[in-house]
Backbone as CSV, one residue per row, in Angstrom:
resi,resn,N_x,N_y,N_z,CA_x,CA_y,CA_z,C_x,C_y,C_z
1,UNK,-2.061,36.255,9.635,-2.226,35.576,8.357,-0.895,34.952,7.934
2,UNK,-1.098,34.006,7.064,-0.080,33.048,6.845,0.927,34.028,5.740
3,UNK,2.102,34.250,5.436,2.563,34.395,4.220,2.626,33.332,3.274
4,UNK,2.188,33.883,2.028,2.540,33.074,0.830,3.822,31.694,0.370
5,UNK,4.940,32.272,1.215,6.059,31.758,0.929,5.603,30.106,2.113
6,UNK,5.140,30.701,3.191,5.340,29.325,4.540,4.191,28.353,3.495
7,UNK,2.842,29.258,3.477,2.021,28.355,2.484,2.197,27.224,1.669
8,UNK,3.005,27.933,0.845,3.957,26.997,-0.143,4.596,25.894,0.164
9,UNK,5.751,26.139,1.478,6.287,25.462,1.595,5.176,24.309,3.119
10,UNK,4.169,24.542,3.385,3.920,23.190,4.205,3.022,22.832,2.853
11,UNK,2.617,23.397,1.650,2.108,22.726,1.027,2.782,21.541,0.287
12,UNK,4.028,21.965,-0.210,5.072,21.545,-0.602,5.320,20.149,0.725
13,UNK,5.597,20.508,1.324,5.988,19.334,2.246,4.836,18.469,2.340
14,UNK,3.488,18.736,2.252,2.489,17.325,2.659,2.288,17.116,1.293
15,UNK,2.733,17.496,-0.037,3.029,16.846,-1.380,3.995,15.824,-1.293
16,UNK,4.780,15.863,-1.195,6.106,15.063,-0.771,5.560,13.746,0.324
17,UNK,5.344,14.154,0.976,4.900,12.960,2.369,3.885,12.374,1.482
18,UNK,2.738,12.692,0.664,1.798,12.140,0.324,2.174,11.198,-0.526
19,UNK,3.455,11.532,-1.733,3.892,11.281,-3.125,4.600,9.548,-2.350
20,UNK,5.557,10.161,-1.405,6.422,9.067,-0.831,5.865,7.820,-0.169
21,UNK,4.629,8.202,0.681,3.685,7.199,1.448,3.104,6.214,0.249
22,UNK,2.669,6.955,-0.934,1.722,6.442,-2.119,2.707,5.948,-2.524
23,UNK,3.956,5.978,-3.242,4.929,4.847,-4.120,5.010,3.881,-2.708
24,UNK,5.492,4.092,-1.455,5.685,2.985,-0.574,4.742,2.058,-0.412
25,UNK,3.189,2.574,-0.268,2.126,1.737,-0.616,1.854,0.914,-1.865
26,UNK,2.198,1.160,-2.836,2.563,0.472,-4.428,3.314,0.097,-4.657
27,UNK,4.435,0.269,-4.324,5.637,-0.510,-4.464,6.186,-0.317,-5.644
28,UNK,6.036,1.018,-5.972,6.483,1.819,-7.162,7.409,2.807,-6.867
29,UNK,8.366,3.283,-7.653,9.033,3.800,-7.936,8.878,5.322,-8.501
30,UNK,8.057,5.614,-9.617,7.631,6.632,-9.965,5.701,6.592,-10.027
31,UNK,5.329,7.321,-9.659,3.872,7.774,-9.619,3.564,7.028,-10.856
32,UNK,2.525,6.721,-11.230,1.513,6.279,-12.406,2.553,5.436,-13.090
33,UNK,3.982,4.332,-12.547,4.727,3.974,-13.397,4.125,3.172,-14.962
34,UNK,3.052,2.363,-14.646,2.499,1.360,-15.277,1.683,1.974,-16.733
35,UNK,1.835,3.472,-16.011,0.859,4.288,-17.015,1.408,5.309,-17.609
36,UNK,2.214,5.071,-18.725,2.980,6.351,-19.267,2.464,6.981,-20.050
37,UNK,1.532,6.047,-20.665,0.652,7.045,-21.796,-0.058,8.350,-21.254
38,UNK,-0.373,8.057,-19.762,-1.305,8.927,-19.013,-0.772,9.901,-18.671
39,UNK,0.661,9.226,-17.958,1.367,10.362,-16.937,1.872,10.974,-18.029
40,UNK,2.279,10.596,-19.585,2.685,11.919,-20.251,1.607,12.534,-20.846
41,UNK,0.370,12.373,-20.939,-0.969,13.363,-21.234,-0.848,14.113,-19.750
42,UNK,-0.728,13.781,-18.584,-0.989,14.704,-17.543,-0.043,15.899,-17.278
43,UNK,1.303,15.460,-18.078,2.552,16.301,-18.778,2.062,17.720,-19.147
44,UNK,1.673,16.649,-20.336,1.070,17.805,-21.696,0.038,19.233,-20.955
45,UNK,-1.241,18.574,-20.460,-1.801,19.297,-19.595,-1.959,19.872,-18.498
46,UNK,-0.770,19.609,-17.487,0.161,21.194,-16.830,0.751,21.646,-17.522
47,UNK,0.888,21.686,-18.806,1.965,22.883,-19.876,0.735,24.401,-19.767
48,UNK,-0.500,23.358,-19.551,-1.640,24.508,-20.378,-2.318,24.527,-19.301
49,UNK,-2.577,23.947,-18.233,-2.945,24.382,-16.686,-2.444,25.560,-15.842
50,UNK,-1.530,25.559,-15.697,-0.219,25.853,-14.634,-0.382,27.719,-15.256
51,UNK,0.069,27.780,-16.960,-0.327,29.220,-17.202,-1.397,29.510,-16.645
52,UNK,-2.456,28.980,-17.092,-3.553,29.625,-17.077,-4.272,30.123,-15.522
53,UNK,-3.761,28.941,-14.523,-3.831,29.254,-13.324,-3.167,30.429,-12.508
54,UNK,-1.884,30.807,-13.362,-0.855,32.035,-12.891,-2.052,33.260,-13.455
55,UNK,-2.277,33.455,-14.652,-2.996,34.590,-15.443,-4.119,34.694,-14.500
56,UNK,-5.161,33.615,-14.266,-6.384,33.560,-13.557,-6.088,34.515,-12.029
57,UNK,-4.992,33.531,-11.049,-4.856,34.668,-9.966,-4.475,35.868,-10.438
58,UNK,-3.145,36.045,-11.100,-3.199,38.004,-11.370,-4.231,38.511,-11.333
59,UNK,-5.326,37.783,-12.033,-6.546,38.390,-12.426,-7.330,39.119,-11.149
60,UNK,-7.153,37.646,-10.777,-8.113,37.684,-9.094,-7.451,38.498,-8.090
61,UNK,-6.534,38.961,-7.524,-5.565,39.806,-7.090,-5.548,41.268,-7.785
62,UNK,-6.077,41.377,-8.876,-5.918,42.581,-9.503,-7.185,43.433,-9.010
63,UNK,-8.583,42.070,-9.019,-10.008,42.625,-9.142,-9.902,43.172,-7.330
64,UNK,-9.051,41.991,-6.680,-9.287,42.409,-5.310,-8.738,43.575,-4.671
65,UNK,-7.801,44.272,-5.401,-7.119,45.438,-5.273,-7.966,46.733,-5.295
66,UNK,-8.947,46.429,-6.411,-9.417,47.412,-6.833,-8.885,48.241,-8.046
67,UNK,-9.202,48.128,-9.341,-8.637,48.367,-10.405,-10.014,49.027,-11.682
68,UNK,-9.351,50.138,-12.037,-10.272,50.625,-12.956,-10.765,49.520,-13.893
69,UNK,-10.016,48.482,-14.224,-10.391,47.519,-15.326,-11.511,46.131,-14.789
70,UNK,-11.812,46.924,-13.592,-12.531,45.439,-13.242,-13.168,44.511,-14.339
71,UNK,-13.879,44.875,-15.140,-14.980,44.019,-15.920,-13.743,43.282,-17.159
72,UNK,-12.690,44.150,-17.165,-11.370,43.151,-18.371,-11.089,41.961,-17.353
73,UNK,-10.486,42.540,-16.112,-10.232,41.337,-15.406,-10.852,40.258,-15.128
74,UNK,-11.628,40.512,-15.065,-13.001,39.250,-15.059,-13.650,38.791,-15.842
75,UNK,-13.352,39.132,-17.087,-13.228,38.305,-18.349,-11.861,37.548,-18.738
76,UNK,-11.082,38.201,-18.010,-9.789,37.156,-18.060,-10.033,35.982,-17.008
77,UNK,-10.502,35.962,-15.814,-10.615,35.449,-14.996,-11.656,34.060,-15.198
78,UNK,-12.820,34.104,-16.258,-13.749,33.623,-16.718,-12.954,32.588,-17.781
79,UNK,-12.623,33.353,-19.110,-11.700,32.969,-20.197,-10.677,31.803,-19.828
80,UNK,-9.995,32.507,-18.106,-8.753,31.470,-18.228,-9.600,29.898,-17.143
81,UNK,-10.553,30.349,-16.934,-11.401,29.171,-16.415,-12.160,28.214,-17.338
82,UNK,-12.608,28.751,-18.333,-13.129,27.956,-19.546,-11.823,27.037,-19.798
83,UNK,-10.783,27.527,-20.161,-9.529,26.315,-20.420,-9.146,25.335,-19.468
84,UNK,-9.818,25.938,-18.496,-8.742,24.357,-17.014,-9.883,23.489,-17.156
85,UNK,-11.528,24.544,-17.233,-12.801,23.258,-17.187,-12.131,22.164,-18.619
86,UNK,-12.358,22.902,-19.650,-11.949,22.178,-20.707,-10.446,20.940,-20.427
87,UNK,-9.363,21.525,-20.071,-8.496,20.746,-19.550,-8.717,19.647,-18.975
88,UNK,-9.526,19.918,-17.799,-9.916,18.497,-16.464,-11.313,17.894,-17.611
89,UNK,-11.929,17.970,-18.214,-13.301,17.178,-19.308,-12.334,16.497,-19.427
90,UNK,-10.815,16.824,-20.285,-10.653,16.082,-21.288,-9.112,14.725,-20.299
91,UNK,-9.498,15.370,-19.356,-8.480,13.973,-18.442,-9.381,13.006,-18.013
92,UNK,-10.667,13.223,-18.146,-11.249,12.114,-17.349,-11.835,10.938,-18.345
């Protein structure tokens, strides 16, 4: 099995290759340049993504452990999913 850390980092690397190919194809400079209103709403909403995605795995990692609290965890797990659905409604 893969560790977490290599994960990261080839994920990390075909982010990068993807980011760099896409401005070279546009002939842009920064991602969404034309669109700042957007790219700073897409700002705003990894402020409130990004937590909720950290809380959600603990969650999921906790239930998979095996933990007296199963049924809390999975109301956290539910809870912090209602906010990303809500999140991604309100980008589109």
């Amino acid at each position: 099995m893969m560790s977490m850390g290599l994960s990261r980092e080839i994920l990390l690397k075909e982010f990068e290759l993807s980011k760099k190919m896409l401005l070279q194809l546009s002939g842009m400079e920064v991602l969404m340049e034309k669109e700042a209103i957007s790219r700073e709403s897409i700002k705003i909403r990894e402020d409130i993504v990004l937590p909720l995605l950290v809380i959600q795995q603990y969650a999921l990692q906790k239930i998979s452990q095996g933990t007296e609290h199963k049924e809390l965890y999975e109301k956290i797990v539910t809870r912090s999913l209602y906010g990303n659905i809500n999140a991604s409604r309100n980008s589109a």
